[in-house]
N, C-alpha and C positions, 0 to 999 in steps of 0.2 A: 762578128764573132770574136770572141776571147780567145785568138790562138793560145796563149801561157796558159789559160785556165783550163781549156778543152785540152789539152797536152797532160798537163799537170793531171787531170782526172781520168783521161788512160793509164799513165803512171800507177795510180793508184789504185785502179780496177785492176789492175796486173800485177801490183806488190811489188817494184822493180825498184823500189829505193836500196839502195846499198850502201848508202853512208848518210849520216846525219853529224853535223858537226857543229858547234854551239863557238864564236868566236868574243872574248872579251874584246874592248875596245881596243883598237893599233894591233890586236894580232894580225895574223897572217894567214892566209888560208891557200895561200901559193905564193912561191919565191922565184928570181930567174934560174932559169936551169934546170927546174922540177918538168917533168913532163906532165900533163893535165890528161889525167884519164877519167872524169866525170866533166857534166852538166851538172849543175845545181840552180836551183828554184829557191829564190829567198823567201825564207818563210815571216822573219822577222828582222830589222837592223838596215843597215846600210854598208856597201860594200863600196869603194876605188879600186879601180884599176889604173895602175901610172907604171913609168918608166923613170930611171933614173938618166938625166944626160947629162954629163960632165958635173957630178952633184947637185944637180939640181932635178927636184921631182915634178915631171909633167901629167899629169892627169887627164887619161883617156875617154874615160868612163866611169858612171857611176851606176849601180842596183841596188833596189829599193824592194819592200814587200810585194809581193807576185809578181815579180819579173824571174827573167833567167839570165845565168850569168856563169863564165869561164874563162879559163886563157885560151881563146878563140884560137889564136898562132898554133900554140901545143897541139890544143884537142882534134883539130883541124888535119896537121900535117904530123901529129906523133913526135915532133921535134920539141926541144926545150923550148920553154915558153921565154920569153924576153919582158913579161909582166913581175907587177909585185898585186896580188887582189889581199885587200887590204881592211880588216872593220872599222868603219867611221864610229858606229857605237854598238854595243851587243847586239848579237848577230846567232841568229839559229838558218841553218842550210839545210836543205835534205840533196842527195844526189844521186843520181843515176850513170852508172858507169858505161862508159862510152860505145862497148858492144851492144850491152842490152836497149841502151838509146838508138841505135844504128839501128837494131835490128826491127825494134818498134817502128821506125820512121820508114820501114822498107816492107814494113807486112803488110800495107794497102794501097791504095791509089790515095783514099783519104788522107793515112798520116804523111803520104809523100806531100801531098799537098799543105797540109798542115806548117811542115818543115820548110817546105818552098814561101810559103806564104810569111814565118818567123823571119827566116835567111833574107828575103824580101824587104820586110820592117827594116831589119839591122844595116841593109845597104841602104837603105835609104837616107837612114838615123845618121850614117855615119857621115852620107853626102852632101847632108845639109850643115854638117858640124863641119867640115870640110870647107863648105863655100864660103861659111860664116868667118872662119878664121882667118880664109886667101883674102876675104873679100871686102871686108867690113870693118866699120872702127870699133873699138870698144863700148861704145855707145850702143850700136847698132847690135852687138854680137850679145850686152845684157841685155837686152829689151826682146831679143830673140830669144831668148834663153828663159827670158821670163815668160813672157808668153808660152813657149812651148811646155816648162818644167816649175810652174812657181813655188810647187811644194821644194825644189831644189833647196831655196833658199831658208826654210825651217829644216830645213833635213841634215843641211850640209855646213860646214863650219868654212867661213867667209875665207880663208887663206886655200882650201881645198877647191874654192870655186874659181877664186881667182888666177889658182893654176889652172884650171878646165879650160879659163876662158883666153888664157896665156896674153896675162895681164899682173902687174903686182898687183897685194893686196891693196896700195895706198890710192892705186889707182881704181882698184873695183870700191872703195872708200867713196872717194869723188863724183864717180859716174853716178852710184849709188842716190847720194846726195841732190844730185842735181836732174 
């Protein structure tokens, strides 16, 4: 089962979109210090999430057409988000704001499940991005990356990946090559 898509088609059996927002390329669709009162479902584009440390941009995440995506920190605990979500190329959103998402995801046994089962995915996503980073050479960490995400690399512009993979670009160059 399509959890995003079975989600996304309650959404829309219910009319509960409340924002749609169309981003040209390097806008911004959240800043740090913005509180994050939606979900959004990419409809079209590519979206990064990064942080800045000591001027330098780390790249947490990236969403792609039908996925979903937010500053998880914000949305989560109501507090300023500590992200930049960011369009790698035009970008159309639609969003659902955070009560009426809540409340959808608490009207059944189903959608609780639904939501357990996405929350699920995304720890999982993150613990394998995790192991890959503590764990692994750079070698190891593209060739997982590949495997798991190859359209990454049509999607994503090679200095944005090579943040992701917290790596310079000259070295995602190299690995590349070889």
């Amino acid at each position: 089962m399509d959890v995003i898509q079975h989600l996304k088609s309650k959404i829309n059996d219910l009319h509960l979109w409340s924002k749609e927002v169309v981003l040209k390329r390097n806008e911004f669709l959240i800043r740090p210090g913005a509180i994050e009162k939606h979900i959004y479902f990419i409809e079209e584009g590519t979206i990064r999430a990064y942080i800045e440390d000591e001027g330098e941009e780390q790249v947490i995440r990236f969403a792609y057409p039908n996925s979903i995506f937010t500053a998880l920190d914000s949305f989560l605990t109501g507090k300023p988000t500590l992200f930049y979500l960011q369009a790698i190329k035009h970008c159309r959103v639609k969003g659902v704001e955070k009560n009426a998402f809540n409340d959808l995801m608490q009207s059944s046994e189903e959608n609780a499940r639904l939501y357990l089962m996405m929350l699920q995915e995304l720890v999982v996503q993150q613990m394998e991005r995790e192991i890959d980073l503590l764990t692994t050479s750079p070698m190891e960490r593209y060739k997982r990356v590949l495997e798991r995400s190859p359209h990454l690399f049509q999607e994503i512009p090679s200095k944005h990946i090579a943040s992701y993979l917290r790596m310079t670009p000259e070295t995602l160059s190299r690995v590349k090559k070889s």
